[in-house]
C-alpha positions in Angstrom: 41.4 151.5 137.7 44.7 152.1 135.6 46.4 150.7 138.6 44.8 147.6 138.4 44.8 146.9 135.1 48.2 147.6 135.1 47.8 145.2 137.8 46.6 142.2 135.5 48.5 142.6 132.9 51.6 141.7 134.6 49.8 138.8 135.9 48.9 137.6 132.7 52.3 138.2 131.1 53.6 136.3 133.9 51.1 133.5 133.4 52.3 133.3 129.5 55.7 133.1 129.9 55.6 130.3 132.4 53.2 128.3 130.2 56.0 129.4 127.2 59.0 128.3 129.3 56.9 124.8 130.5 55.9 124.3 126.8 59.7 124.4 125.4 61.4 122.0 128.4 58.1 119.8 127.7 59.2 119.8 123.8 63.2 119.4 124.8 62.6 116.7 127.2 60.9 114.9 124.1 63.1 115.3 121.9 65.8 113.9 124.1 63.7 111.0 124.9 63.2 110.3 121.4 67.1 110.4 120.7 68.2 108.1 123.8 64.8 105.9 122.1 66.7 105.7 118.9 70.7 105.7 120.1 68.9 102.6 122.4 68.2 100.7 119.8 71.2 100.8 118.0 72.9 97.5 117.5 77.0 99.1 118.2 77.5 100.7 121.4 77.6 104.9 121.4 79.0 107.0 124.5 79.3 110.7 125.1 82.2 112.3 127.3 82.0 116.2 128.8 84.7 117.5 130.9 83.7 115.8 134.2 83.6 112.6 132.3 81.2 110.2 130.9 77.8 112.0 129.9 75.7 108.9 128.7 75.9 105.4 127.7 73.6 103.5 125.4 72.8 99.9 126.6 75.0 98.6 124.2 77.9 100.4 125.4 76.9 99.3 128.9 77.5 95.8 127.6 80.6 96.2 125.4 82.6 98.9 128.4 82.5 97.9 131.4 81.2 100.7 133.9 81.7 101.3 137.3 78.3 102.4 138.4 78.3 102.9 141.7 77.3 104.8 144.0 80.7 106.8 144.8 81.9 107.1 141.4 79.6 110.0 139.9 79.8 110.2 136.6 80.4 106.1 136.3 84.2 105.4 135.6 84.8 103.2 132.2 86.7 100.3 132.3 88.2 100.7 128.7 91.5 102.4 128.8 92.1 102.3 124.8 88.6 104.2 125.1 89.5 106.8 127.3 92.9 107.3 125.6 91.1 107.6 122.3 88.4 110.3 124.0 91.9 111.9 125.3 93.2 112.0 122.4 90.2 113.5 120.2 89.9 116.4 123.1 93.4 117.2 122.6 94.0 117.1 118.7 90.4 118.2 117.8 90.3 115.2 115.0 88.6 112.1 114.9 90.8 109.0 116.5 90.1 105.1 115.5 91.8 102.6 117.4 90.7 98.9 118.6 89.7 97.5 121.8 90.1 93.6 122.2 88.1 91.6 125.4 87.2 88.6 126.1 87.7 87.2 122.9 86.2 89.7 120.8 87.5 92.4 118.7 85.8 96.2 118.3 86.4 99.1 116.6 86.9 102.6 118.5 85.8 105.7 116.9 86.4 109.0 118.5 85.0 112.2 117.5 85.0 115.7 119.3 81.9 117.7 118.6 81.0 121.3 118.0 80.3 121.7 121.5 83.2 120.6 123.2 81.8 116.5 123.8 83.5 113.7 122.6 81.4 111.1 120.6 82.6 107.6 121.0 81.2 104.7 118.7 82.2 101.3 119.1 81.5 98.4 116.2 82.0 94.8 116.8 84.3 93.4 114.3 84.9 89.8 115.8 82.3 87.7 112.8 83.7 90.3 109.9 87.8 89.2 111.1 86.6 85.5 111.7 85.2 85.6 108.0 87.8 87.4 106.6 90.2 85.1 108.3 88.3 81.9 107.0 88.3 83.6 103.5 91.9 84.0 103.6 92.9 80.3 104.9 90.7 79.0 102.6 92.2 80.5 99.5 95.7 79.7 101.0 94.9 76.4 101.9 93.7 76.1 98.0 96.6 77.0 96.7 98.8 75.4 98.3 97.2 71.8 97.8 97.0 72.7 94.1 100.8 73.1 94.0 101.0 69.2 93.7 99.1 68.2 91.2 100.4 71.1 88.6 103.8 69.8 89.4 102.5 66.5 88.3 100.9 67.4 85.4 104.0 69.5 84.2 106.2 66.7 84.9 104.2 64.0 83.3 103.6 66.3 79.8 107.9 67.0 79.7 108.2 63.0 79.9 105.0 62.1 77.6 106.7 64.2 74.8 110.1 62.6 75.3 107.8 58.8 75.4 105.5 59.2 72.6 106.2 57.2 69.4 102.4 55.9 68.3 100.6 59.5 66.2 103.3 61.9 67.1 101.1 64.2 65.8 98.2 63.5 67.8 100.5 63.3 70.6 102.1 66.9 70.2 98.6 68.1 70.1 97.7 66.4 73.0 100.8 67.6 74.6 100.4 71.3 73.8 96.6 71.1 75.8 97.9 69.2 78.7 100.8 71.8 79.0 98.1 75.2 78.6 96.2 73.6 81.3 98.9 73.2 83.6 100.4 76.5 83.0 96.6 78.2 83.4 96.6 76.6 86.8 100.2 77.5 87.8 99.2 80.8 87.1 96.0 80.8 89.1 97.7 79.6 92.2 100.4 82.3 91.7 97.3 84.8 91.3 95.6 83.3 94.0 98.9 84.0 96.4 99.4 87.4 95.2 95.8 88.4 96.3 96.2 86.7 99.5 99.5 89.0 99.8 97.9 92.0 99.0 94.9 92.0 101.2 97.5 91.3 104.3 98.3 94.6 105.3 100.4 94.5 108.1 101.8 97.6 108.3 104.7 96.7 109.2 106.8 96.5 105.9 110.1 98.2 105.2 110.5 100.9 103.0 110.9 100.2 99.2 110.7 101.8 96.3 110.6 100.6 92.4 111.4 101.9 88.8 108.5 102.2 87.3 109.6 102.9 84.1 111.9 99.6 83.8 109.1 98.0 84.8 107.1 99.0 82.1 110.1 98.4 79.3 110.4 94.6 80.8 106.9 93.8 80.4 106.2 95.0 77.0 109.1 93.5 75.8 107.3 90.2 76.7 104.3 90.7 75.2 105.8 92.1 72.1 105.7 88.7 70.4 102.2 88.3 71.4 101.1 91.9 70.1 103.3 91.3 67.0 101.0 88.0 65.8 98.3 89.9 66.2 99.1 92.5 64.3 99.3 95.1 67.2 101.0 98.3 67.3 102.9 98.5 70.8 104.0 102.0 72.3 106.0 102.3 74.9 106.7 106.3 76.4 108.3 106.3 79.7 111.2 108.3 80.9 114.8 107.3 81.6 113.7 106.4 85.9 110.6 106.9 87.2 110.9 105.8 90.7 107.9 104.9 93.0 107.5 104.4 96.6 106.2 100.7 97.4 107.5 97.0 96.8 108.4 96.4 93.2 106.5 93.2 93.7 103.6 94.7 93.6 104.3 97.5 91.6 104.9 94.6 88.9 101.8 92.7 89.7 100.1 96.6 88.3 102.2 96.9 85.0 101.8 93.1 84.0 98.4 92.9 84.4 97.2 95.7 82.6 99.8 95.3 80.2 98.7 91.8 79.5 94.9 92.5 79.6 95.7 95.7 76.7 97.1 92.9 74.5 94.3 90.2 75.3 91.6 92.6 74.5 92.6 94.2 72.0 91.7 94.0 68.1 93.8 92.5 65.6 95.9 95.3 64.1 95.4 97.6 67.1 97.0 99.9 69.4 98.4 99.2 72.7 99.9 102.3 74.8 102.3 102.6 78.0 102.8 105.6 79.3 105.0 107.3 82.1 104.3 110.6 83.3 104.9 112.7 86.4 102.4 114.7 87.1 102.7 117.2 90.5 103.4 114.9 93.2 102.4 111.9 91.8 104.0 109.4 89.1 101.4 108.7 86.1 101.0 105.3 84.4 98.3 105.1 81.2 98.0 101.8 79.8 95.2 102.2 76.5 94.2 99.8 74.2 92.0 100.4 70.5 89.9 97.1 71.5 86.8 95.5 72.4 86.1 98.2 75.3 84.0 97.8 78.2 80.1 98.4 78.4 78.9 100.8 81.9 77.2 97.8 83.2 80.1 95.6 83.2 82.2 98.8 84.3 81.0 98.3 87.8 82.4 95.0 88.1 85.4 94.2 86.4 87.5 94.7 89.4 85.8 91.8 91.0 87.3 88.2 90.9 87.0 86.1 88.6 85.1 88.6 87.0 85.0 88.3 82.8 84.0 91.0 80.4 84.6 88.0 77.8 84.7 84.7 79.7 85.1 83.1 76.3 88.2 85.4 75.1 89.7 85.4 78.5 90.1 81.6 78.6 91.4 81.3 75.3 94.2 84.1 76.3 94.8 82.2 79.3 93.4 84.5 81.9 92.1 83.9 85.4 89.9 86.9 85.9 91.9 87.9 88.9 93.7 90.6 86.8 92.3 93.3 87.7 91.5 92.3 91.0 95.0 92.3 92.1 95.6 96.2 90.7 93.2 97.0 92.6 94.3 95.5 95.9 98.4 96.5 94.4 97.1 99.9 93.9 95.4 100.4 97.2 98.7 98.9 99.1 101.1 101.1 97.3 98.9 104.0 98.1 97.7 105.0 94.5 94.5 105.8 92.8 92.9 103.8 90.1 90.3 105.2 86.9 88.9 103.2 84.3 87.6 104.9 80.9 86.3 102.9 78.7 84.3 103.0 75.7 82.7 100.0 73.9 83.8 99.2 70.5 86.5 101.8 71.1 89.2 100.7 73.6 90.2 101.5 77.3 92.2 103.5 79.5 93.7 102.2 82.8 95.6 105.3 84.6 97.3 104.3 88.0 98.0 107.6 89.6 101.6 106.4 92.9 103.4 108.3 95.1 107.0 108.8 94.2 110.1 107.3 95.8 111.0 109.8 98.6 114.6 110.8 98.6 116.7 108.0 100.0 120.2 109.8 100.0 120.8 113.1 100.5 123.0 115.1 98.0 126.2 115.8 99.3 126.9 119.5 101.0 128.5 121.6 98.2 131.8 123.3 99.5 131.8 127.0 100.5 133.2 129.3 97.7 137.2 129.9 98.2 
């Protein structure tokens, strides 16, 4: 009788383990359904590689890569070599690789990523209607620009020879005169703004090095607002060292200081404070522009950087601004490399801090002779 117990109970330990070992495949083989279910409905394309090769395929992939599926070629063989080079290339450095595959007209974005377990995860975007947009954005406000040119010349021209011409109510006249010429120049200066952001969001990659002085930068643009800060009352500070040199164009470095230089003075308070500031700061070259004014509210915060944005449309116009201010530090910033933070506090003034690499060392110091 022990015998045969014994007898069962191996049977029935046998019997549970297979119904065990059927139970978790059944649940694996689910939950891999349900993630090919998913990764099939995706709307980009997603592809995994092991070390023989291509390991699945979503349709989407299917569509975007084109695979040889047949019968000889076991796993299929993709038809993408900026793909495969990218999936090479995440194998070997263990980091995630981007690059872009163009065909047949379109454009797509590569994304390689190795995985824990030795795969490679490949996802590919389509980026052809967010270029062509991008593209039309661009052309349009080029395009703009450009056929605003004329008449600004025009009206500039014809408000020089009006005040030469005038002889009935000078006086009227002048008046008349000073308008037509803030208009004009309010335009001038939103085509140039217009430009410059067209500029800055072309980023080619391929420009030459270039660095800037900061700190001249920052003593050339106070010193043309100190007129404007000294009808108004303002107390302008300017602490910057001898050279501060960054790396980037000083284009665009100048597009930075202006701006917030210009926008500290506009929105300040009559009899206020406006601060420059150059610092280094580790590796990285400080500017603080601060102002005692008006301030900005945390709703409005979130958008000033946005074009044609105004905090104070009514304030803004009468200064002369576009609302692309500071829009273009932000784009400037981002192109040199930089970091930008706003602290504000309404009623109390704001702090703009732009936070560049420096200039790298463009000559070496000469080899010091050995001691006699």
């Amino acid at each position: 009788w022990a015998w045969l117990a014994a007898g069962l109970g191996l049977v029935a330990g046998a019997g549970l383990g297979w119904w065990v070992a059927r139970w978790a495949s059944t649940t694996a083989r689910r939950r891999a359904e349900g993630v090919q279910q998913v990764l099939a409905a995706l709307p980009v394309a997603v592809l995994l590689f092991d070390d023989e090769g291509l390991a699945y395929a979503n349709p989407e992939a299917r569509r975007v890569v084109e695979l040889d599926a047949t019968a000889a070629s076991s796993p299929p063989h993709v038809e993408a070599p900026a793909v495969v080079d990218a999936v090479n290339r995440a194998r070997r450095t263990g980091q995630a690789i981007d690059c872009e595959l163009e065909r047949d007209g379109r454009q797509w974005q590569v994304s390689a990523s190795p995985t824990a377990c030795g795969q490679v995860g490949v996802v590919i975007t389509d980026l052809t209607e967010v270029r062509r947009t991008d593209t039309i954005r661009r052309d349009f406000v080029l395009n703009a620009s450009h056929e605003l040119k004329t008449p600004v010349a025009s009206i500039q021209a014809l408000a020089d020879s009006l005040r030469l011409a005038t002889e009935r109510d000078p006086a009227r006249a002048a008046s008349m005169l000073e308008s037509l010429e803030r208009e004009a120049a309010r335009m001038s200066q939103l085509v140039r703004d217009l430009l410059d952001l067209v500029r800055l969001e072309e980023r080619t990659g391929e420009e030459e090095p270039a660095e800037a002085d900061l700190a001249e930068l920052v003593r050339t643009q106070t010193t043309r607002v100190a007129q404007a800060a000294a009808e108004q009352g303002m107390d302008l500070r300017v602490d910057v060292p001898d050279v501060a040199r960054v790396a980037g164009s000083p284009g665009d470095v100048r597009i930075v200081v202006a701006n917030l230089v210009d926008n500290a003075v506009a929105y300040n308070r009559h009899g206020g404070t406006v601060t420059a500031r150059v610092r280094r700061a580790g590796d990285e070259v400080v500017l603080e522009v601060s102002d005692t004014g008006i301030g900005i509210s945390p709703e409005d915060q979130q958008r000033v950087f946005e074009r044609f944005y105004r905090v104070d449309p009514h304030r803004s116009r009468r200064a002369g601004g576009t609302g692309l201010g500071l829009a273009l530090v932000r784009h400037a910033v981002r192109r040199l490399s930089g970091e930008l933070q706003l602290d504000s506090t309404l009623g109390q003034g704001t702090t703009l801090t732009v936070r560049l690499p420096p200039a790298p060392t463009s000559v070496a110091a000469p080899a010091q002779p050995p001691p006699p």
